[in-house]
N, CA, C and O atoms as CSV, one atom per row, in Angstrom:
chain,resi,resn,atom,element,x,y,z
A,1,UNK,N,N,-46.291,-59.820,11.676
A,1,UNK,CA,C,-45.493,-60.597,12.569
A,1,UNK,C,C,-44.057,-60.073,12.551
A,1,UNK,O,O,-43.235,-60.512,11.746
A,2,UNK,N,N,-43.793,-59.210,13.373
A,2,UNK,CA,C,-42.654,-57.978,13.323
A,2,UNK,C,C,-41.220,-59.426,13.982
A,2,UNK,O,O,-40.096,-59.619,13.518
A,3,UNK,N,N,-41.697,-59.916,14.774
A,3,UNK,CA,C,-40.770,-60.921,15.805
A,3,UNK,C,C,-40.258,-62.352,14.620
A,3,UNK,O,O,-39.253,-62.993,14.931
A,4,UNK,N,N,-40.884,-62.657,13.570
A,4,UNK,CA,C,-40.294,-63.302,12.499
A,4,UNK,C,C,-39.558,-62.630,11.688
A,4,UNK,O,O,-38.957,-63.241,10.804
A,5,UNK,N,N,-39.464,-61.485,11.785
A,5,UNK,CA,C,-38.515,-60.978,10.320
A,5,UNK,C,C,-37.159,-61.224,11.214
A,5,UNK,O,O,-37.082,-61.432,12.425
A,6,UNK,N,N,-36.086,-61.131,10.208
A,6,UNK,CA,C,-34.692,-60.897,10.277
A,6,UNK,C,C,-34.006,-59.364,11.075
A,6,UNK,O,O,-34.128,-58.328,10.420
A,7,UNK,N,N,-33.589,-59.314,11.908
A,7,UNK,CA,C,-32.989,-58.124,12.165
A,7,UNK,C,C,-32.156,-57.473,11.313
A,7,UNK,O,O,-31.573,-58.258,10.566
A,8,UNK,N,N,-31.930,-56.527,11.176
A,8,UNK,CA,C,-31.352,-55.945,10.170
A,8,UNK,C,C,-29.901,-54.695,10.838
A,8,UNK,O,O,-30.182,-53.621,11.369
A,9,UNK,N,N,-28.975,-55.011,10.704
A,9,UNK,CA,C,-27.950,-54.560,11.147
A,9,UNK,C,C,-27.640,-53.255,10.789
A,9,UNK,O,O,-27.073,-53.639,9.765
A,10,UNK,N,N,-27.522,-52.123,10.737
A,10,UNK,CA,C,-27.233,-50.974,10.190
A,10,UNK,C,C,-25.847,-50.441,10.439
A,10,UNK,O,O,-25.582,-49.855,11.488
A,11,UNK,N,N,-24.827,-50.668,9.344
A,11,UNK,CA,C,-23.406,-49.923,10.353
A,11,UNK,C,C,-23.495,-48.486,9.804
A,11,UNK,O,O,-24.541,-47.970,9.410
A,12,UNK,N,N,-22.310,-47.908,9.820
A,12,UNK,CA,C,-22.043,-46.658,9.875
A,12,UNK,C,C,-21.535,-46.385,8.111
A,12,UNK,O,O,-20.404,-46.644,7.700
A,13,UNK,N,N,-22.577,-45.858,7.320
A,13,UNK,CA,C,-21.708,-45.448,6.068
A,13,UNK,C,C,-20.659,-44.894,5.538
A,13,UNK,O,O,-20.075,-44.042,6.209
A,14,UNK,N,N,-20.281,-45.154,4.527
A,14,UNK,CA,C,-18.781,-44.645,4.509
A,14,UNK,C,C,-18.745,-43.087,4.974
A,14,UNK,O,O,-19.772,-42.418,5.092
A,15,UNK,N,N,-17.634,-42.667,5.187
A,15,UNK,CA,C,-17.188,-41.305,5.651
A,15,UNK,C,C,-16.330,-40.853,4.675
A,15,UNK,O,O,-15.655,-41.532,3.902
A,16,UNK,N,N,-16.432,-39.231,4.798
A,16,UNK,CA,C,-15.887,-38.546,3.671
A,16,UNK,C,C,-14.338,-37.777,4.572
A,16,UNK,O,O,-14.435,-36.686,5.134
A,17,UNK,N,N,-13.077,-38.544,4.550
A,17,UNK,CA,C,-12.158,-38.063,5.508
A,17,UNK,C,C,-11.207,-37.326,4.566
A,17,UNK,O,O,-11.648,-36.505,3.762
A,18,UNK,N,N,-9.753,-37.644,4.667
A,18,UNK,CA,C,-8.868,-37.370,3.371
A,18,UNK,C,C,-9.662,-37.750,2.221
A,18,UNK,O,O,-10.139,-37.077,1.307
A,19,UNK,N,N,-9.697,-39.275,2.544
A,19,UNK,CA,C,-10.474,-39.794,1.284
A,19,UNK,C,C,-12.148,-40.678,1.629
A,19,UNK,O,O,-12.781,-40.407,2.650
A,20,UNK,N,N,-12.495,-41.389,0.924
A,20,UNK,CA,C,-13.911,-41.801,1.476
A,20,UNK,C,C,-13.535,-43.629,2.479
A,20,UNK,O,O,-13.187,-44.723,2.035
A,21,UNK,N,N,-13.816,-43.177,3.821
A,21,UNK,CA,C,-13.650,-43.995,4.072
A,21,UNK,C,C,-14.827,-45.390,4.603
A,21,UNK,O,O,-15.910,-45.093,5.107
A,22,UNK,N,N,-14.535,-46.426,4.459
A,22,UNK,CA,C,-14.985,-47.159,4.717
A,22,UNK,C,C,-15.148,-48.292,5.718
A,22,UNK,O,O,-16.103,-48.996,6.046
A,23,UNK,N,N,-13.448,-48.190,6.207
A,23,UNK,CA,C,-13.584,-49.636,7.019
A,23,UNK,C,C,-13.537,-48.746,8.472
A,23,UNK,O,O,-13.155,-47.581,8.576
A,24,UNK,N,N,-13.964,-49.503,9.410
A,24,UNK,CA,C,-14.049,-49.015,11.094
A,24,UNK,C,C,-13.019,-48.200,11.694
A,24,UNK,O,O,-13.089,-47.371,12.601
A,25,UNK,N,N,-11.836,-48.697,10.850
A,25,UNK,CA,C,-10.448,-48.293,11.723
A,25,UNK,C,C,-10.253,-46.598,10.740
A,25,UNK,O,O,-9.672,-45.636,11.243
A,26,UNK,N,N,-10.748,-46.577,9.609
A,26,UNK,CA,C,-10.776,-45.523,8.599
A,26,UNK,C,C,-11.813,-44.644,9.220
A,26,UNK,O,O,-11.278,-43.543,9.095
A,27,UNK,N,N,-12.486,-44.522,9.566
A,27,UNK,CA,C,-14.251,-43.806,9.900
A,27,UNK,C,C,-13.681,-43.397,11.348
A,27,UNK,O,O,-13.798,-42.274,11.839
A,28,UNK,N,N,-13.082,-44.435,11.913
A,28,UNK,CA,C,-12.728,-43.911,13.472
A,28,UNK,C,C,-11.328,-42.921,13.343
A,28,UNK,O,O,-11.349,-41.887,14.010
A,29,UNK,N,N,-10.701,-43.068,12.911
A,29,UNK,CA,C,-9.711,-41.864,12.508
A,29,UNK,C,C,-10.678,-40.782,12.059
A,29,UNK,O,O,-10.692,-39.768,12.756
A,30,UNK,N,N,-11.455,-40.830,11.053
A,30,UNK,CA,C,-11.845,-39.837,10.180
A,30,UNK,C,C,-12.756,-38.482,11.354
A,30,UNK,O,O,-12.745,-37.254,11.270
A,31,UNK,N,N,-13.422,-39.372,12.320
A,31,UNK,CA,C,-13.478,-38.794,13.031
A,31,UNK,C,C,-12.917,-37.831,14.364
A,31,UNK,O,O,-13.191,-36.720,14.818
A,32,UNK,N,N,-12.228,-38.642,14.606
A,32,UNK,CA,C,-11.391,-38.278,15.720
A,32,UNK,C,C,-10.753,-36.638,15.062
A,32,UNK,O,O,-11.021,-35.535,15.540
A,33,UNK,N,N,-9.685,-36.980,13.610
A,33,UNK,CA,C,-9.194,-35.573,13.004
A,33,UNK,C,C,-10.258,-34.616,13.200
A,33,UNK,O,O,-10.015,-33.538,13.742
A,34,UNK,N,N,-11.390,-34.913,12.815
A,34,UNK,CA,C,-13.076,-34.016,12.486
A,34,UNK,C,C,-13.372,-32.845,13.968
A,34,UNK,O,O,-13.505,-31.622,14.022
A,35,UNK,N,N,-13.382,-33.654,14.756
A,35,UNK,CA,C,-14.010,-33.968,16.315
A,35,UNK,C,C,-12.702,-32.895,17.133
A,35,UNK,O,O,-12.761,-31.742,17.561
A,36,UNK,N,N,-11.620,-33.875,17.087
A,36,UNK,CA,C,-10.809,-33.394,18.031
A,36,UNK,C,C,-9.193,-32.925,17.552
A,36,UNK,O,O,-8.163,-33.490,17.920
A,37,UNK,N,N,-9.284,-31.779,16.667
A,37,UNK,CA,C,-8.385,-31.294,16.052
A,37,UNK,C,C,-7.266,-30.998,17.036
A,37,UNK,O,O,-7.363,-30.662,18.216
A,38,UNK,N,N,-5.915,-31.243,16.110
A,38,UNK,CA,C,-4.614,-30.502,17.519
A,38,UNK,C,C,-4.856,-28.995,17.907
A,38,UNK,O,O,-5.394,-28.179,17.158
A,39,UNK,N,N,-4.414,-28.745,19.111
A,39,UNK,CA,C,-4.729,-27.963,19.816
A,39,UNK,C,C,-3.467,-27.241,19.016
A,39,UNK,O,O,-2.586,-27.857,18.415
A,40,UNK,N,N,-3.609,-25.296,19.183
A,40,UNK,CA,C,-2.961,-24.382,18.524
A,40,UNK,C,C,-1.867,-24.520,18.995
A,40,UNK,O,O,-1.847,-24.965,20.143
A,41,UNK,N,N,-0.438,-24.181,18.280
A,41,UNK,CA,C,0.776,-23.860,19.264
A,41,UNK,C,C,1.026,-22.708,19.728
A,41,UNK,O,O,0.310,-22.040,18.983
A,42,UNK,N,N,1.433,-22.099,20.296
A,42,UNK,CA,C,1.874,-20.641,20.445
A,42,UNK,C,C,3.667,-21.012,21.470
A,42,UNK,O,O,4.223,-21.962,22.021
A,43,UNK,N,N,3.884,-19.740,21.224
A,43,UNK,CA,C,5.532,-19.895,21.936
A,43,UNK,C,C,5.519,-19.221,23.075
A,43,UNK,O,O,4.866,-18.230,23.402
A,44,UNK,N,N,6.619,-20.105,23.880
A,44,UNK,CA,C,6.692,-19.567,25.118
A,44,UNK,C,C,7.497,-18.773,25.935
A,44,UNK,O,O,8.671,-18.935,26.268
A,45,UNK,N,N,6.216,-17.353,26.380
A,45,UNK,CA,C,6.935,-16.146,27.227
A,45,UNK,C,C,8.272,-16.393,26.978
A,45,UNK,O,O,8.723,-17.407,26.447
A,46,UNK,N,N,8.995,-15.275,27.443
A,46,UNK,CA,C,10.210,-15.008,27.672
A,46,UNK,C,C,10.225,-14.077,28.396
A,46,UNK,O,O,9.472,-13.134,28.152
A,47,UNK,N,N,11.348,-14.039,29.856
A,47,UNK,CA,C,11.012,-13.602,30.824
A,47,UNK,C,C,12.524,-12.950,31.177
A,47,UNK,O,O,12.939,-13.065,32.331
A,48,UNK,N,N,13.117,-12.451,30.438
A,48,UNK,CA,C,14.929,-12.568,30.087
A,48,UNK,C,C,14.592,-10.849,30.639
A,48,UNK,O,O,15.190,-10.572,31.679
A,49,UNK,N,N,13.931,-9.988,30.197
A,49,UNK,CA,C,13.854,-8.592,30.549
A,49,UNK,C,C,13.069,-8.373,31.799
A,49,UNK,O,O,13.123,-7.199,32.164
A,50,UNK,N,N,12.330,-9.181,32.592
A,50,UNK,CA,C,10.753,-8.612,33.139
A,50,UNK,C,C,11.551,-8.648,34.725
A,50,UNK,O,O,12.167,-9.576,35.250
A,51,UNK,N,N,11.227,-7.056,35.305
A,51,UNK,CA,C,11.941,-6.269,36.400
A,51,UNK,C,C,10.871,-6.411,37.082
A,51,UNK,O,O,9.900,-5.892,36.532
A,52,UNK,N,N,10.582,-7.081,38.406
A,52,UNK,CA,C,9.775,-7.104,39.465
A,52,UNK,C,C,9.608,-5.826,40.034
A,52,UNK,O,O,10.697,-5.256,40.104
A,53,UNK,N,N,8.442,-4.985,40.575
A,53,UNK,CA,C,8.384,-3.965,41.102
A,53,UNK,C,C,8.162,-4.195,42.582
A,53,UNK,O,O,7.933,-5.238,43.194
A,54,UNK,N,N,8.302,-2.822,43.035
A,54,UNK,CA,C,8.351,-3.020,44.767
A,54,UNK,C,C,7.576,-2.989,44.789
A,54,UNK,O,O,6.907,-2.717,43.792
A,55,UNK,N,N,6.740,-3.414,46.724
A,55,UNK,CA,C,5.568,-2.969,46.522
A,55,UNK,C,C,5.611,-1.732,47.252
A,55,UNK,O,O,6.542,-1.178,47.838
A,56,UNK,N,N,3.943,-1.296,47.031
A,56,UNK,CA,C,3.945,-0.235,47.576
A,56,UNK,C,C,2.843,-0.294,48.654
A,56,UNK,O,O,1.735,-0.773,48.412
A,57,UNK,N,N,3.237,0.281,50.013
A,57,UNK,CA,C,2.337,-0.413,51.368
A,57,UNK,C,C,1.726,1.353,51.309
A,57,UNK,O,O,2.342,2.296,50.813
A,58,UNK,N,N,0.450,1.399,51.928
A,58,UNK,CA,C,-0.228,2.724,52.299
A,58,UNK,C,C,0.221,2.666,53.932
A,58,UNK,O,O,0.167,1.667,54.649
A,59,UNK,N,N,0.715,4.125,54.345
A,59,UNK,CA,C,0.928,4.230,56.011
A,59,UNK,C,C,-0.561,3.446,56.552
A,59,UNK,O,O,-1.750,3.478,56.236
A,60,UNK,N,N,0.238,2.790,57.484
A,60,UNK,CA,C,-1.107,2.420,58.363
A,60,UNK,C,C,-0.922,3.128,59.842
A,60,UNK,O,O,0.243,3.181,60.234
A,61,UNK,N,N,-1.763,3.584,60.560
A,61,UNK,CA,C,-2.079,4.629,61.275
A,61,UNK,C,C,-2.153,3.349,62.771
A,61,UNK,O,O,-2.476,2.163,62.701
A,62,UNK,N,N,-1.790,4.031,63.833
A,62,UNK,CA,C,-2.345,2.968,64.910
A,62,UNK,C,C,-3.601,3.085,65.229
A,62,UNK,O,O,-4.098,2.229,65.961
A,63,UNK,N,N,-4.493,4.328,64.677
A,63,UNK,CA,C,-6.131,3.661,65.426
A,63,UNK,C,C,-6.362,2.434,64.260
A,63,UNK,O,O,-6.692,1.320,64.668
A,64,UNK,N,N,-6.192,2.652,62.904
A,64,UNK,CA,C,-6.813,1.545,61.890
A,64,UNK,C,C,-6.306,0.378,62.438
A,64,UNK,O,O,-7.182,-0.470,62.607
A,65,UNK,N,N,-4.748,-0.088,62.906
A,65,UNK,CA,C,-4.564,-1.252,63.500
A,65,UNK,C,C,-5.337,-1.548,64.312
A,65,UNK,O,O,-6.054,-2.483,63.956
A,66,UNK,N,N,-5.612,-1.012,65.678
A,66,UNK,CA,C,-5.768,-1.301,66.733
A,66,UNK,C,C,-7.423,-1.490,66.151
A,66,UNK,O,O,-7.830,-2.562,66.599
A,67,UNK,N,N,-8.398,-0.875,65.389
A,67,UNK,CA,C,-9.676,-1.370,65.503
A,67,UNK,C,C,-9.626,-2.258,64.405
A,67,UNK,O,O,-10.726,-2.804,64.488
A,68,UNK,N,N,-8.980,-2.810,63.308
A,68,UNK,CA,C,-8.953,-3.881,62.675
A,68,UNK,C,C,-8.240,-4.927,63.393
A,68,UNK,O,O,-7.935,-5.892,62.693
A,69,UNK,N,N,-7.822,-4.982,64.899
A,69,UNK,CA,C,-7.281,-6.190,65.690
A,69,UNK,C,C,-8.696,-6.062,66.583
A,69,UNK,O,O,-9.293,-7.127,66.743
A,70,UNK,N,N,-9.126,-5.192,67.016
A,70,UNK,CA,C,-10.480,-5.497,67.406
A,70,UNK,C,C,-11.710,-6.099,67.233
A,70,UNK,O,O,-12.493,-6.621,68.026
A,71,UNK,N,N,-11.730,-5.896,65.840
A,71,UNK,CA,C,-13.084,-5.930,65.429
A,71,UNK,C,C,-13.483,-7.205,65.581
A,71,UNK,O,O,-12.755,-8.095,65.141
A,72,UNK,N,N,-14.652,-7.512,66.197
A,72,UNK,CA,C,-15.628,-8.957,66.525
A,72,UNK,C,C,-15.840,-9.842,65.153
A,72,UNK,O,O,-16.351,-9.165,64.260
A,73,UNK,N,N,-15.562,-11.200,64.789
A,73,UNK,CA,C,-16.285,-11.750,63.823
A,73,UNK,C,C,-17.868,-11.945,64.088
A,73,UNK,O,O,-18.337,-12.376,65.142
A,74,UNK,N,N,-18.677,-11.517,62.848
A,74,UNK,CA,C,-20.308,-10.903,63.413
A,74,UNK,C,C,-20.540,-12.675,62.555
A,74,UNK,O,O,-21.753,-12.844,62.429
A,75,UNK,N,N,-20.105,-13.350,62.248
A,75,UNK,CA,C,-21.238,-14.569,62.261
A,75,UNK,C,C,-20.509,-15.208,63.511
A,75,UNK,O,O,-19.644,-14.650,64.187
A,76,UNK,N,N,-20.994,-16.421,63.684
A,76,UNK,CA,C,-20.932,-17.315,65.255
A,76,UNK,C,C,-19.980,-18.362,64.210
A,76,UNK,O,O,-20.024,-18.448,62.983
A,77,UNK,N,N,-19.158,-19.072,65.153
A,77,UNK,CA,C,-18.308,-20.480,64.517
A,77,UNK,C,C,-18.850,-21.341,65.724
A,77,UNK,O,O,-19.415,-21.074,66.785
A,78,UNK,N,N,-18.367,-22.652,65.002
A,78,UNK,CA,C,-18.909,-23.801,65.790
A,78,UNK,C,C,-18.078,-24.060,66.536
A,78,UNK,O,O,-16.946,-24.022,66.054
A,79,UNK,N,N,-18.206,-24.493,68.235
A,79,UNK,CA,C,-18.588,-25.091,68.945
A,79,UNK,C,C,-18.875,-24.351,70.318
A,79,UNK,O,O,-19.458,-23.276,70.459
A,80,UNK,N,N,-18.210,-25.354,71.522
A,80,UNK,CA,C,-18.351,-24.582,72.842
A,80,UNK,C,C,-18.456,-22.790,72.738
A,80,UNK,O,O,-17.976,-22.181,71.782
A,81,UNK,N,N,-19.021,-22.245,73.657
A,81,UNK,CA,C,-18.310,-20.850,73.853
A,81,UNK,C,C,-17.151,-20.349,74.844
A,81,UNK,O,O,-16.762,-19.182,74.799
């Protein structure tokens, strides 16, 4: 007769953090440090020297213009024609 016995509560055993912890608010820290450690620091760039370069364009020719202003889009767009 499983429905007469007593339920039986199971919490969470102590945890092994700094030290061994026991109470909810101790175990929930203990984890959190465990779980979700601080993220690394590192330092930030320095940008006191850094010289932008030009750019550099390739001649463009007038047939390459004129057939890259030509050229048809080969899928269809939506709507009317």
């Amino acid at each position: 007769m499983d429905y007469t016995k007593e339920k039986r509560v199971e919490g969470i055993p102590p945890i092994q953090g700094e030290t061994l912890e026991t109470s909810f608010k101790g175990k929930c820290n203990a984890f959190r440090k465990a779980l979700f450690p601080p993220p690394p620091s590192t330092v930030p760039p320095s940008f006191n020297n850094y010289q932008e370069k030009e750019w550099e364009w390739p001649a463009l020719s007038i047939t390459e213009l004129e057939r890259a202003c030509s050229n048809k889009v080969k899928s269809s767009s939506p709507g009317p024609d």
